[in-house]
N, C-alpha and C positions, 0 to 999 in steps of 0.2 A: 709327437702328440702333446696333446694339452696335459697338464697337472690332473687332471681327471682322469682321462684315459687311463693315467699311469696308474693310477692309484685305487682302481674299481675293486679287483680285487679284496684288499686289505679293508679299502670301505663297507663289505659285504661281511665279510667275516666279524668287523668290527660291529655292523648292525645285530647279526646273530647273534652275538654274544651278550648283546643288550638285549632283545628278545629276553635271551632264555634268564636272563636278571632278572626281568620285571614280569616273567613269571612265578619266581622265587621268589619273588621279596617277600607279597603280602605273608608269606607263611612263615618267612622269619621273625619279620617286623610283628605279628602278631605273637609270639611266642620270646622276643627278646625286646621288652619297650624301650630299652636306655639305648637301643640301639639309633636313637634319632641320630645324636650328635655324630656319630660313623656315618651314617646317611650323610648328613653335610658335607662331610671331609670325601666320602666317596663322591659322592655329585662334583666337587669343587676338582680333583684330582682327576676325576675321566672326562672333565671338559680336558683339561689341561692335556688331557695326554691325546684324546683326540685331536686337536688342532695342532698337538708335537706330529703326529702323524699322517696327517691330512687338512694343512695349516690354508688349504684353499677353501675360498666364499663361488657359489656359484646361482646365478640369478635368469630363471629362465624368463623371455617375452612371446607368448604365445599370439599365434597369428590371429586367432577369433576369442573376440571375449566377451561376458555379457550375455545374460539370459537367451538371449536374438541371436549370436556367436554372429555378433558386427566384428569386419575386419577390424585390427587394433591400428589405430595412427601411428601408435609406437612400433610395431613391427615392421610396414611400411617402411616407416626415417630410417630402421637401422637398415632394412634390406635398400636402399637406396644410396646409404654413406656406404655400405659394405661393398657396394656394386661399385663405388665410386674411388675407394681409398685403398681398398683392403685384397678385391678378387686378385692381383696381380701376382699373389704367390699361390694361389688357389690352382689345380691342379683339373677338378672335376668342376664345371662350372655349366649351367644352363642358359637358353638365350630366350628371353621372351618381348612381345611386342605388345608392351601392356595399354588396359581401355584407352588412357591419356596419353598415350606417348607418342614422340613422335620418329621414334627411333629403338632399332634393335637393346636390350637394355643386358647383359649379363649379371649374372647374378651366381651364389654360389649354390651347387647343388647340394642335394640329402647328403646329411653326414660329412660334409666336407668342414673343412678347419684350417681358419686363418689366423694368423695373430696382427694386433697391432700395437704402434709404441704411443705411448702417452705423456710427457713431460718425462721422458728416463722409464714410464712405468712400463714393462708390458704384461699384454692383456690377450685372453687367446680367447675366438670367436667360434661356436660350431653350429650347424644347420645341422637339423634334426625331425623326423618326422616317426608320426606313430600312427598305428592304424587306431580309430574308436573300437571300444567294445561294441561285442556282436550284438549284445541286450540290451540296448542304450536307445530309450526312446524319447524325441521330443517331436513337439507340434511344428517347430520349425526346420529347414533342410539343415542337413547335416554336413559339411566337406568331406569329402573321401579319405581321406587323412590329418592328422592334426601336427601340422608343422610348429615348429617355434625354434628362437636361437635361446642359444645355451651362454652365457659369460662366464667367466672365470679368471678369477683374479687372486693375488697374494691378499689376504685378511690385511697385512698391516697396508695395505691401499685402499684400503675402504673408505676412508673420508674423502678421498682425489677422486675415486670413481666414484663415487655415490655424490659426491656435492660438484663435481668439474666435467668431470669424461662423459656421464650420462645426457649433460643438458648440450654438450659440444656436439655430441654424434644425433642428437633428436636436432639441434638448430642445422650441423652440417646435411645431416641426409633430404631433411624436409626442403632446405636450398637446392640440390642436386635432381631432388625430385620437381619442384618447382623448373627447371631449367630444360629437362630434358620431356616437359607436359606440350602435349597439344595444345594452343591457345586457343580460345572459344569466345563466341559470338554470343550473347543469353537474348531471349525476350521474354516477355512474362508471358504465362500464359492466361487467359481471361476464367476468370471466376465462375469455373460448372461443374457441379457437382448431379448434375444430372441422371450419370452412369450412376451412382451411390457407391464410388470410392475416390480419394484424395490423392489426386494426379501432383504429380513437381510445378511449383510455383512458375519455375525456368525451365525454357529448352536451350538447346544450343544447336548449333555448328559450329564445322574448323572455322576459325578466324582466318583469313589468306588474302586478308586485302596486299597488295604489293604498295602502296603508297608509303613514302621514307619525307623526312627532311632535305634531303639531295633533291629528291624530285617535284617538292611541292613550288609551285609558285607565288613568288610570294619574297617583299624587298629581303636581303639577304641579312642587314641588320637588326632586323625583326625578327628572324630567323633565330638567331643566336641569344637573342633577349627571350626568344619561349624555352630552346633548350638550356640556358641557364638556370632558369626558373625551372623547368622539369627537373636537374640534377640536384637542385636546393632542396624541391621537396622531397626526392628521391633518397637521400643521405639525411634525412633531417629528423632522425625517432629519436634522438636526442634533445632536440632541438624542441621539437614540438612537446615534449613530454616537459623540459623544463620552461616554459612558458604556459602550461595549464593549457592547451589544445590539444585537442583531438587532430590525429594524425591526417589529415584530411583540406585539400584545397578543392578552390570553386573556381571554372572557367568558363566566361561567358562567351559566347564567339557570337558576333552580332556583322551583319551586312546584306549587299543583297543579295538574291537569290543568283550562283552560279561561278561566289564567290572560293570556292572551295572550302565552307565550312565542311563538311562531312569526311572531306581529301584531310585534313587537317586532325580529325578526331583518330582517323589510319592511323596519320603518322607519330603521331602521340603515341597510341598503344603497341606499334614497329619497336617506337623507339625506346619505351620501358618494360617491354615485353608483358604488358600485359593483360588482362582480360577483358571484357569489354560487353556490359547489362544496356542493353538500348531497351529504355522504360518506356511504355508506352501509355500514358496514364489512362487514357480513353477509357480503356479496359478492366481498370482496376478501382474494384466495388468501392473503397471508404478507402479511411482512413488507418485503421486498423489492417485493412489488409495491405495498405502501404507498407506500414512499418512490417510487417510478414515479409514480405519482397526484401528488404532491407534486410532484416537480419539472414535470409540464407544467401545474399551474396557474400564473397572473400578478400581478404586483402589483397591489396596488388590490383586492383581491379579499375576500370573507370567508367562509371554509370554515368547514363547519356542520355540526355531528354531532347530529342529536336523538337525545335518548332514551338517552344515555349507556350509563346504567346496563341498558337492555333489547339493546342492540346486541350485545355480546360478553361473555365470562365474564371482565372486567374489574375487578370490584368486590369486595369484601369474600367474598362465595359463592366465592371459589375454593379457599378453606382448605376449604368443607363439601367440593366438591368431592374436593379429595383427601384427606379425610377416607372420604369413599364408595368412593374407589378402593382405598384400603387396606383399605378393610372390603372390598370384594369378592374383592380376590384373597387376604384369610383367607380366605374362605368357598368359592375356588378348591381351596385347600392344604387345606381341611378337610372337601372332598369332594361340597361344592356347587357345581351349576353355575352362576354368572355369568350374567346376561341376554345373549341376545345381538343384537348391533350388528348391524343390516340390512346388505349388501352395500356399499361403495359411499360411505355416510355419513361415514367419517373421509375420504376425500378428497375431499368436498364441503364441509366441515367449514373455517370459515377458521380458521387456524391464525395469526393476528396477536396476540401477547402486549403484554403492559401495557409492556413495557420497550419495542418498539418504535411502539405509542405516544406513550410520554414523549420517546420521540426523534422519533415525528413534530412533538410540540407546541416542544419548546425544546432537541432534543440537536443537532449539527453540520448535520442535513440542515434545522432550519430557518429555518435564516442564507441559503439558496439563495431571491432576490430579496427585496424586500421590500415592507414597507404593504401588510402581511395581519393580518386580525383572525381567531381562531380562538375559534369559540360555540361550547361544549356545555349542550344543553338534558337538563334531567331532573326529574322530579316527587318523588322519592326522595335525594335529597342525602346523607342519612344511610350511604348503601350506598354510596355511590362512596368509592376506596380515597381514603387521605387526599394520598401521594403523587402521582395526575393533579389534583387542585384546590388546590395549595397553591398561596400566589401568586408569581408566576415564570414559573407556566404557567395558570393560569386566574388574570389579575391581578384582575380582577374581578367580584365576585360579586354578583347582582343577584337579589332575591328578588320574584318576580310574585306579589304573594298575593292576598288577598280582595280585593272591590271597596268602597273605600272611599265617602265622599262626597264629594271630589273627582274622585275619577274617575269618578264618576256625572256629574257633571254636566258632566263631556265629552262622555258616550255620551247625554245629555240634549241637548245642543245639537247631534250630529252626524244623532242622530235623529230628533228632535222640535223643535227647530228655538227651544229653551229655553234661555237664555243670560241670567248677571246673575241667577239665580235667580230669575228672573221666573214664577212659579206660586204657586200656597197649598197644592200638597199635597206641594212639596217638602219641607219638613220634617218632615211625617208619613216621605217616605223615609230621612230625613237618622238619624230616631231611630232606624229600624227596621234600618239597615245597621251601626249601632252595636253591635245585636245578633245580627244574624243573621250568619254569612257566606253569602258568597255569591260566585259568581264574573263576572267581568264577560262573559263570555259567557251566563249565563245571564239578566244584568240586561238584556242588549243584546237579547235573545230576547223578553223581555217587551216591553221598548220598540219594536218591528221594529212600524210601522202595518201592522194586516193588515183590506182593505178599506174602506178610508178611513175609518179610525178616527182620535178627534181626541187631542189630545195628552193629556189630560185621561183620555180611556179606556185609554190604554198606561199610563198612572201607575198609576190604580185598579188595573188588573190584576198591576201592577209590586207595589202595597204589598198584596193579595190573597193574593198568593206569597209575600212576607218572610211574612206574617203566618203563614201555612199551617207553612212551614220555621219559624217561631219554637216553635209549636207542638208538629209533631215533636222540636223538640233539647230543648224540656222535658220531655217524654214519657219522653223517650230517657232523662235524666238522671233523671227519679225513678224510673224502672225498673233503672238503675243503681244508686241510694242502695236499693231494696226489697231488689234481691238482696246485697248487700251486706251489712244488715240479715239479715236472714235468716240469712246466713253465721257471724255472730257469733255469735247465738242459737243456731246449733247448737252451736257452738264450747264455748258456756258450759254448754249442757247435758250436752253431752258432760265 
């Protein structure tokens, strides 16, 4: 048993005895005054012999804390490092399958006691529960029991636990709990307050994309240049802290439509494990309620804005725009009426400017936690203003374009089961992607076996297609050069 255990007893006895002191004194000390300087020497002397006798410090963390009795973070980490380091001498232990998890978790039961070592120190752990008093009223729900763990430790290790072992077991447990969470998908939710109470900013689902780096398509040297850069920023709170940044990269994934941006944002968060905020600005009133959104997302996380350029009037159109505005309210003052705005629509209408953008991507609010990756996807690059993608705040720029022949022949082996270029009509695709474009979705589409078709049929039908698209872009192109032609000839006859 722990130092405690052992020593209940004599602790008890030793408190009584104080009791009935400090019910004595006042009637001494009023009737003997010189008795102060004894008072010192006894206070000094019955520390002294208490710690000769029970030389143990004992620190409890209660499971709910705070007017509200909000679970405690602290309790959480320890119950999570104790599940992880410590249950293994534990004797009584319980199994639960908690909200975030995604796997059976054990944990130590009521009353149970473990120890663990600490640089040489050790340290003994016990779970402990108590029932509330039966009188005990508050406005908010109560737990059925009030849990908490107990420490205990030798007094002369009070600065190793209290400055080392403490912040080890809150960093290690909250990693373990981190590892063993369900990863989640968030969206925002839209701004109604309708009901007249204050719904979570975020929803979620499990995250379960299956899409990895192995099975993306996509040249294989390029490949290695993103997971480099993911493990740099991954490893790099060092890094970033002594260089005065905020823990935080910007990825822009730009091409066309079909290119596997979205395949790509999976495998990113597969491959760091982690969470994943798909922002949908549409939705989201102002500015202010941006930075809301912002602050309750978590580290570890990568918030994702597709479609950049189609989300808000952020891009390069906002000069036509008020280009159009001015032209209408001429045509106000010159005695034409202005279309008019349905009911209702400017204050549906979100009202998030590019500036508070910029300061969602890298102004003050997003230094607020860190080991956040921020994506924006878009098909159109051209349109996006140059200050949201300069590097700073989108560091990297990553182009999904056509489907080459290397990345064919990922979507080769993940489909057809072809690897090592092991066919003879791969090289009929290898010349035909040389000219055609073509997007890896569409190659993947040809390749999908439909009706147990052998590998050999998905190809034919695969170089059928380039051939057909080869076709059309020749087509395309001397009907180009005719009109053209033509143009000149008029030109010259004129």
């Amino acid at each position: 048993m722990a130092p405690g255990g052992i020593d209940e007893k004599w602790a008890a006895a030793l408190w009584s005895l104080a009791a009935s002191a400090m019910f004595l004194w006042p009637v001494v000390y009023r009737y003997f005054p010189g008795i102060q300087l004894f008072e010192y020497s006894l206070s000094k002397y019955s520390r002294r012999l208490v710690f000769l006798v029970f030389p143990y410090i004992h620190i409890t963390f209660p499971e709910f804390s705070g007017e509200r009795m909000k679970r405690s973070d602290a309790y959480a980490a320890i119950e999570s490092y104790l599940a992880a380091s410590c249950t293994q001498s534990a004797t009584k232990l319980k199994a639960e399958l908690g909200k975030d998890s995604s796997s059976l978790t054990l944990s130590m039961d009521e009353y149970e006691e473990v120890t663990d070592d600490f640089r040489g120190v050790r340290i003994w752990w016990t779970s402990v529960s108590r029932s509330p008093p039966q009188n005990s009223f508050s406005f908010y729900p109560q737990p059925d029991s009030r849990r908490y763990f107990r420490l205990v430790f030798h007094r002369r290790h009070r600065d190793l636990v209290v400055g080392s072992y403490l912040d080890h077991v809150l960093a290690a447990g909250r990693e373990a709990a981190f590892r063993n969470r369900r990863r989640k998908l968030y969206t925002n939710n839209p701004n109604d307050n309708s009901f007249g109470y204050r719904k979570s900013v975020w929803s979620h689902v499990t995250l379960t994309h299956p899409s990895t780096f192995a099975t993306l398509a996509m040249d294989p040297d390029k490949k290695r240049e993103i997971v480099a850069d993911l493990e740099a920023f991954r490893s790099g709170k060092d890094f970033y802290a002594k260089i005065g940044k905020p823990w935080k990269r910007g990825y822009l994934l730009h091409g066309p439509p079909g290119t596997g941006k979205s395949t790509m944002i999976a495998a990113v968060a597969n491959y760091l494990d982690y969470d994943v905020y798909d922002l949908e600005l549409t939705s989201v009133k102002d500015n202010t309620e941006l930075r809301k959104l912002f602050i309750e997302t978590t580290g570890k996380s990568i918030i994702v804005i597709e479609d950049i350029d189609c989300s808000l009037d952020l891009t390069g159109e906002r000069k036509k725009k008020k280009k159009k505005d001015d032209k209408e309210e001429d045509d106000k003052e010159g005695g034409r009426k202005p279309p008019v705005t349905p009911h209702g629509d400017d204050e549906k209408q979100s009202k998030v400017t590019l500036s508070g953008l910029l300061n969602f991507i890298d102004g003050l609010w997003s230094a607020c936690g860190g080991e956040r990756l921020i994506i924006f996807t878009t098909n159109h690059v051209e349109k996006l203003d140059p200050a949201l993608i300069r590097r700073g705040r989108m560091d990297k720029h990553i182009e999904m374009s056509y489907c080459c022949f290397e990345a064919f022949k990922v979507l080769a082996a993940n489909y057809l089961g072809i690897v090592d270029g092991d066919h003879r009509l791969l090289e009929d695709v290898r010349v035909l992607l040389d000219e055609v474009k073509m997007t890896p979705a569409d190659v993947a589409e040809n390749l999908m076996p439909k009706s147990g078709d052998e590998a050999e049929s998905c190809l034919r039908r695969l170089i059928q297609e380039l051939e057909e698209a080869r076709e059309k872009a020749t087509v395309k192109v001397e009907e180009g050069n005719s009109t053209d032609g033509t143009a000149e000839s008029e030109v010259v006859s004129n």
